[in-house]
N, C-alpha and C positions, 0 to 999 in steps of 0.2 A: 675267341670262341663265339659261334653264331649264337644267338639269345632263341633256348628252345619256347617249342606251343606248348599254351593250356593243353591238355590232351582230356575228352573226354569220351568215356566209352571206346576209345581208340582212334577217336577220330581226334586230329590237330584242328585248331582253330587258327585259322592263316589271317595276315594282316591283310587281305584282303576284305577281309570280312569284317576288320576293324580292329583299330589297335584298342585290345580289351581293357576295359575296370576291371579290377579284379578286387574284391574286399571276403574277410576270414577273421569270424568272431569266434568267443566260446555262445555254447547253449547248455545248459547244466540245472540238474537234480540240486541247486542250492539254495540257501535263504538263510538272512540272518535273524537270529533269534535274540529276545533280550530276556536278562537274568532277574528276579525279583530286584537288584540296587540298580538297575538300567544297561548295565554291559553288552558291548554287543557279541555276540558269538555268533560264527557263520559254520553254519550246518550242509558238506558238502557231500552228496552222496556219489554223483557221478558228474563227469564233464566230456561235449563232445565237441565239433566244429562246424559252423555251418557259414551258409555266405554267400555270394551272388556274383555273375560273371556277364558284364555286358558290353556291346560294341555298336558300331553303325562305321560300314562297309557298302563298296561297290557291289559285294553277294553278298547271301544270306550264309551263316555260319556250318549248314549243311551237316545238321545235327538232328534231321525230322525223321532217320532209320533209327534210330536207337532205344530200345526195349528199356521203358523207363519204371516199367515195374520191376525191376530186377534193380541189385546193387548195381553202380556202373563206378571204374576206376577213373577218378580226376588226377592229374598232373598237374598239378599248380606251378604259375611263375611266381607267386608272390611271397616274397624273401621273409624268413621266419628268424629273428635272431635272438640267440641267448648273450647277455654282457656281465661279464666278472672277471674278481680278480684271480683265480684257480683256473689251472689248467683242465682241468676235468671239466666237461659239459656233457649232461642227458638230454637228448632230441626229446623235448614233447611229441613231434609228429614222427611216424616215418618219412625219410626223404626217398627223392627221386630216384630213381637206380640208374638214370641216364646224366644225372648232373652232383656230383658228389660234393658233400657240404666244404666250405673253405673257414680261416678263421682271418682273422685281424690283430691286429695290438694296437693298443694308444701307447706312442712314443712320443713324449713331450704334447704338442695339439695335431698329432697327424696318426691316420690309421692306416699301419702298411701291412703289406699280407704275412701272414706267418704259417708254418708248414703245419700240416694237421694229422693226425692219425685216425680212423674212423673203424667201431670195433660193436656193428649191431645197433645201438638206441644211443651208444657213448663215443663219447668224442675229446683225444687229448691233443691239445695245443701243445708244439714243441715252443718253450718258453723263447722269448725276445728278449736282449738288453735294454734293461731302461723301458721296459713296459709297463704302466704304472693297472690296464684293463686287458681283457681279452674276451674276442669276440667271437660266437660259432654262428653264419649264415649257413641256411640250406633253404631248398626249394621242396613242399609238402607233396607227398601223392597220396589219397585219401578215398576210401571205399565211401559210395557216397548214393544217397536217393535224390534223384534230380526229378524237377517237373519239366515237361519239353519245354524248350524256348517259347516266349511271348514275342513276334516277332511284327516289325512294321517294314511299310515300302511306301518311299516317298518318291512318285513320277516326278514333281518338281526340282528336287538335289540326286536322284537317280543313287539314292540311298537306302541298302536295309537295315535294321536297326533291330535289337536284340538283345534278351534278357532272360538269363537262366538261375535258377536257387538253387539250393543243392544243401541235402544234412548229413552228416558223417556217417554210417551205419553204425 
């Protein structure tokens, strides 16, 4: 299976334009609080994803039409995975609709694919022998406020180079 683009706003980001970084943190309404005998308690109200996406390519990423005050949809490559020992698994992200999530098992020290069932945010793993973990990958696509590209051009290496943020809505 060919390896799909980042996709943002609908446009693909082609290896042309550079084989992307791609990095996906939380950002979240939390903080830990301590108790009159010093305990820590973390106080979570909300949690969202944000993160950044950059390259340096032959072209520039060809992302300077896109209405950036509006939400735009990302397509993420960058693989999101849950590991345990239950068959049951809940997607934190929604996945891609073009690449549907797979699972794994650990059998002895090897991870082979295992058949999946996929039902909305949940996801059950058809059990393996002898699988002592189980593993659900999927790729995220995520409503998202992006600032336009920060972009460079070097006439010396005949390179553009590029750097996009992006917060979940």
């Amino acid at each position: 299976m060919p390896q799909p683009h980042i996709m943002l706003g609908g446009v693909p980001i082609v290896l042309h334009a550079g084989a992307p970084e791609e990095s996906i943190g939380p950002i979240g309404g939390s903080t830990v609080l301590r108790m009159s005998d010093g305990a820590a308690v973390k106080m979570q109200h909300w949690q969202r994803s944000s993160g950044s996406i950059s390259g340096s390519g032959w072209m520039p990423p060809g992302l300077a039409g896109l209405d950036y005050s509006q939400p735009l949809e990302l397509r993420s490559t960058k693989t999101v995975g849950h590991v345990g020992e239950g068959l049951e698994f809940t997607l934190l992200c929604t996945p891609r609709p073009d690449v549907a999530p797979w699972a794994q098992a650990l059998v002895g020290e090897d991870w082979v694919r295992a058949a999946c069932a996929v039902d909305g945010s949940g996801v059950t793993v058809t059990p393996v022998a002898g699988a002592s973990l189980y593993q659900v990958c999927y790729m995220p696509v995520f409503s998202v406020f992006a600032e336009a590209p920060s972009e460079t051009q070097s006439a010396g290496s005949a390179t553009h180079g590029w750097t996009i943020t992006w917060e979940e809505t």
